[in-house]
N, C-alpha and C positions, 0 to 999 in steps of 0.2 A: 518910850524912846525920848530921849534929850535933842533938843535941836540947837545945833550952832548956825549964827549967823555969818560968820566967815571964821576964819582959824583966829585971828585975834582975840576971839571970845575965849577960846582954849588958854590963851598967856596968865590968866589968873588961877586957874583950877590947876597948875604944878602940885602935887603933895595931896592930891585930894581926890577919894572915889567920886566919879563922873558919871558915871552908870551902872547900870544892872542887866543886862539883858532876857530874853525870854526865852523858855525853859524849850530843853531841843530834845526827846528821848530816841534817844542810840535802838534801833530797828537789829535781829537779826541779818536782815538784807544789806544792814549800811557794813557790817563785820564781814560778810562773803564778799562784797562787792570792793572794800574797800584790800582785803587779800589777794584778790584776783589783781585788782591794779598795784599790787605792792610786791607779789609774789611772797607777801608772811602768810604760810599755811598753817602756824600753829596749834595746835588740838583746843589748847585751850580758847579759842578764838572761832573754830571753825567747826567744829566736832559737835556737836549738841549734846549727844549723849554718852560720849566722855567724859566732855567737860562737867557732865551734871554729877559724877562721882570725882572730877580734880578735886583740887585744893577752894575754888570759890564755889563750887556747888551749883555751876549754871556756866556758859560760856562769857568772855569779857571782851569789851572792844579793844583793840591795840591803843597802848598808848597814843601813840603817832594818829591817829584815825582820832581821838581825843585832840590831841594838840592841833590837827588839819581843820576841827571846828570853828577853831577863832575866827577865822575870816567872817563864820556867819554870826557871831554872838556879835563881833561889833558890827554886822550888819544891821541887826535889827536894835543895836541899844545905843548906837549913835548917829546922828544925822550930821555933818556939816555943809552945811549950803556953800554958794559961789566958790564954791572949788571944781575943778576939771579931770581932777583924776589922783589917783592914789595908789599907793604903792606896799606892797609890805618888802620890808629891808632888810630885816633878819631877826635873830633872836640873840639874846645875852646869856638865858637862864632857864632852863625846863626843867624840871620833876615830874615826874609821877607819883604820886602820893599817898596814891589808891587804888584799887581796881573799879572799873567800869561795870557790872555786870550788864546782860542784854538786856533791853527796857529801862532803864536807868535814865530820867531825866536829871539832864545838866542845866545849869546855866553859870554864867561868868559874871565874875563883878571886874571891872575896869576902874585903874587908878592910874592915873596919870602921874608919870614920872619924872617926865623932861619933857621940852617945848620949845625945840629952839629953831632960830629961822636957818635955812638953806639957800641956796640957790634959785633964781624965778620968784620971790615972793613966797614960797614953801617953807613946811614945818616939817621936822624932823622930831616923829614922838615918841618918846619911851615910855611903854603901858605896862602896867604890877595886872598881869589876869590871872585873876584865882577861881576854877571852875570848881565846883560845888556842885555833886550827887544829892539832886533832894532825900533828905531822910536819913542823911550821913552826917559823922561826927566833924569830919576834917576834910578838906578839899581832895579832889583826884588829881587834878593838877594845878601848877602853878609856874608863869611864866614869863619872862620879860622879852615883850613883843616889841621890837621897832617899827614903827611904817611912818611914811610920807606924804603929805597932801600938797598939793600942789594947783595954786587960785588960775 
């Protein structure tokens, strides 16, 4: 984990991977669970032994259940101190790049994009996260995250 000491530590790392985060494996339980709160019952997702003669050969987490991660990759791959709260603002850019199968450890690499002040003494940041399938050629997804911190 990186540890910032206030967001002004952030104003030099613009253009530049920040972190890595730790590797999270997608559970059959996190794909039902994550259906049930979404209402995507898709086969491929939800099925077991459908999906183990679909097209991926095993069932795949939803995209979006992929992309709802983020919050925890930079949970555990970045710290910034003296700040009071934090926000996610929205997104600019998402793909999906690849399929998820079930058991599939991810993790995210974090680049920092943009860094600029707000309102209250707060930082407005635009994050490049490209989550990465251990054992895979090319990323599953890829995303430009905004969120806000706020001292």
């Amino acid at each position: 984990m990186k540890v910032f000491e206030s967001l002004d530590a952030l104003d030099t790392l613009v253009g530049q991977e920040v972190a890595t985060s730790d590797w999270i494996t997608v559970t059959q339980e996190q794909v039902n669970l994550f259906a049930e709160a979404t209402g995507d019952h898709q086969w491929i997702h939800v099925d077991v032994e459908r999906a183990k003669a679909g097209p991926f050969g095993a069932p795949i987490a939803h995209g979006f259940l992929t992309l709802s991660l983020v919050p925890k990759f930079f949970e555990n791959a970045i710290e910034i101190r003296n700040t009071r709260m934090g926000v996610n603002y929205g997104l600019n850019k998402v793909r999906f790049t690849a399929p998820v199968p079930v058991g599939s450890r991810l993790r995210a690499h974090l680049k920092l994009l943009a860094c600029d002040p707000i309102e209250n003494g707060g930082r407005q940041m635009a994050w490049l996260v490209t989550v990465e399938r251990e054992g895979a050629d090319k990323p599953v997804c890829i995303a430009e995250s905004l969120g806000r911190r706020y001292p």
